[in-house]
C-alpha positions in Angstrom: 29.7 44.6 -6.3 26.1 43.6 -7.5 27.7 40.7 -9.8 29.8 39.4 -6.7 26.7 39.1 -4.6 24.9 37.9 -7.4 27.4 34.9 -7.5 27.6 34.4 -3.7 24.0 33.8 -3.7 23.8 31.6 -6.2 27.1 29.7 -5.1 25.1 29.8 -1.2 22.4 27.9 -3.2 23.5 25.4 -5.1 25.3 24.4 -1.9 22.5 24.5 -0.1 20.5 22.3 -2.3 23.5 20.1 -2.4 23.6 19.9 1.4 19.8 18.8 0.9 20.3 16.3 -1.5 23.5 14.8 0.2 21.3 14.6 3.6 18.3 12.7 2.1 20.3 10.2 0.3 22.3 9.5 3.6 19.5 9.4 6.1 16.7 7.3 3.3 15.7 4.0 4.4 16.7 1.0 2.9 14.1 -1.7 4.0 12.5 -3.8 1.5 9.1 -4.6 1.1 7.4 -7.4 -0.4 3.5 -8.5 -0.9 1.7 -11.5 -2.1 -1.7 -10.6 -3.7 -3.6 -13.4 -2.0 -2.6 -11.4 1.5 -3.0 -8.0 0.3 -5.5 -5.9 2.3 -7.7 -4.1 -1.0 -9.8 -1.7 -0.6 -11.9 0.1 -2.6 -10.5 2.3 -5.7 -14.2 3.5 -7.9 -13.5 4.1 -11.1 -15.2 7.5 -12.1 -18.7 7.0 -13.2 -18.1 9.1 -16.4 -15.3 6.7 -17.4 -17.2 3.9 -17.1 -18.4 2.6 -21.0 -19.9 -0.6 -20.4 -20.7 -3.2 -17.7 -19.9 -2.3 -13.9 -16.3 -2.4 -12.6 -15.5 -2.6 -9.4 -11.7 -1.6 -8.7 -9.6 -2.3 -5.8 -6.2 -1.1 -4.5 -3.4 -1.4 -2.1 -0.1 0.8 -2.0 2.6 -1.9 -1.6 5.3 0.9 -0.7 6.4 4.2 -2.4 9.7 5.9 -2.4 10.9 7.8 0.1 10.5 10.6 -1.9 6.9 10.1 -2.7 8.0 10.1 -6.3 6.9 6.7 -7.2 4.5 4.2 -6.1 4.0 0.6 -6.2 0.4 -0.7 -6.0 -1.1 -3.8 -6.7 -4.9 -2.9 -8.7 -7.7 -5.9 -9.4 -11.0 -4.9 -10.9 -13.9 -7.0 -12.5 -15.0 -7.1 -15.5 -15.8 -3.8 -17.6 -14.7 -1.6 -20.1 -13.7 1.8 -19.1 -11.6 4.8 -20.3 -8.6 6.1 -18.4 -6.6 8.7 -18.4 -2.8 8.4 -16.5 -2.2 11.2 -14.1 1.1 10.0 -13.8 3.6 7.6 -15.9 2.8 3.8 -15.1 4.6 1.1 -15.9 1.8 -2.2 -15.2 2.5 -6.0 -15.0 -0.4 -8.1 -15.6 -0.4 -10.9 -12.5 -3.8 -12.7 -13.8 -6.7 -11.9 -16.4 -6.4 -10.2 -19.7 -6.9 -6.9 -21.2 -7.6 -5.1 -24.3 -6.0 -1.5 -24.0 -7.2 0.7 -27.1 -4.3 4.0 -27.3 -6.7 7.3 -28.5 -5.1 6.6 -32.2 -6.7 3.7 -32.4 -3.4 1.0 -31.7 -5.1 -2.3 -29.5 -2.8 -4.2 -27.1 -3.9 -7.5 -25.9 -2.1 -7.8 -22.4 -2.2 -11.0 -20.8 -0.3 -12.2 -17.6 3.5 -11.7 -17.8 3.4 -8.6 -20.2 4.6 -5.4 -19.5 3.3 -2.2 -20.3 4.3 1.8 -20.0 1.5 4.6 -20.1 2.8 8.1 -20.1 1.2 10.4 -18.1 -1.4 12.3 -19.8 -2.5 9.0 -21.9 -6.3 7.9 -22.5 -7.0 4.4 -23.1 -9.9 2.8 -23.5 -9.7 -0.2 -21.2 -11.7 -3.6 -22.2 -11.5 -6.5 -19.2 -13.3 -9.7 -20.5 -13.3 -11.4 -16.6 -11.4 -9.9 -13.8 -8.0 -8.1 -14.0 -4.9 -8.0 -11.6 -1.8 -6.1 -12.0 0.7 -4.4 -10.2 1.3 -0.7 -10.9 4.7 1.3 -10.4 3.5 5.3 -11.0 6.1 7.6 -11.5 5.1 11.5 -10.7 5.9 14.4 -12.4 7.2 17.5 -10.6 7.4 20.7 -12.6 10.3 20.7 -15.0 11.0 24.1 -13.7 11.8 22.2 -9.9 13.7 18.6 -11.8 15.8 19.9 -14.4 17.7 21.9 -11.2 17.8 19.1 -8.9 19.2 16.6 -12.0 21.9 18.7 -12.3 22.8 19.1 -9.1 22.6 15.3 -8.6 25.1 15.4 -11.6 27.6 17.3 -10.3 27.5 15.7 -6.6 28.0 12.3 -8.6 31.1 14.2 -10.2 32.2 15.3 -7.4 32.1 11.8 -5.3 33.8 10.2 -8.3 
């Protein structure tokens, strides 16, 4: 009786988070969005003081969207010149719009990142960021939710792809 309960439960579950998943990816928008820099409202984005090597940075932001979700962001990011350490909180994947950087990896590799280039930092990476002049990029961050909560909701996603096929 237990085992037959056991397996109702779990069977009332995984519908149920099916139910969820199937009701979010009906009802999410679908609007794009698009920015220029030039008319970009910044605003203020202070590196820590204790990352802060040399010179005097000043940073600036603005969230160009983020998924519904809230999973991923897109920002744009400018600061001046400085060099600074960082550590990701979250994956990032950067485009450099205008400026230059030198981004030192804690084993010692150097990238030289000028505009076009593309870059990926894993969450949990520290840099040591050089910018000779002034820097702009845009930033896509990818969080991490616990691998106990995504491994779950992948699969689940699996099967409902399975069983729409």
């Amino acid at each position: 009786m237990k085992r037959v309960f056991a397996a109702a439960l779990l069977a009332a579950a995984a519908f149920g988070a099916y139910a969820e998943i199937s009701l979010y990816e009906d009802n999410r928008s679908l609007a794009s969005t698009a920015v220029t820099p030039h008319s970009a409202v910044f605003r203020p984005s202070p590196i820590p003081a204790e990352w802060i090597v040399s010179g005097n940075p000043v940073a600036e932001a603005v969230e160009v969207s983020r998924t519904e979700d809230h999973d991923a962001q897109v920002f744009l990011w400018r600061t001046t010149a400085g060099t600074f350490r960082w550590t990701h909180r979250s994956d990032e994947i950067v485009t450099i719009l205008k400026g230059e950087v030198f981004v030192t990896d804690a084993d010692g590799t150097r990238h030289h990142l000028t505009p076009g280039d593309v870059a990926h930092f894993p969450a949990g990476a520290v840099q040591t960021w050089e910018v000779p002049k002034e820097l702009l990029k845009s930033a896509i961050l990818k969080h991490r939710g616990s691998a106990s909560a995504e491994a779950p909701l992948r699969w689940l996603r699996h099967v409902r792809a399975m069983i729409a096929l």
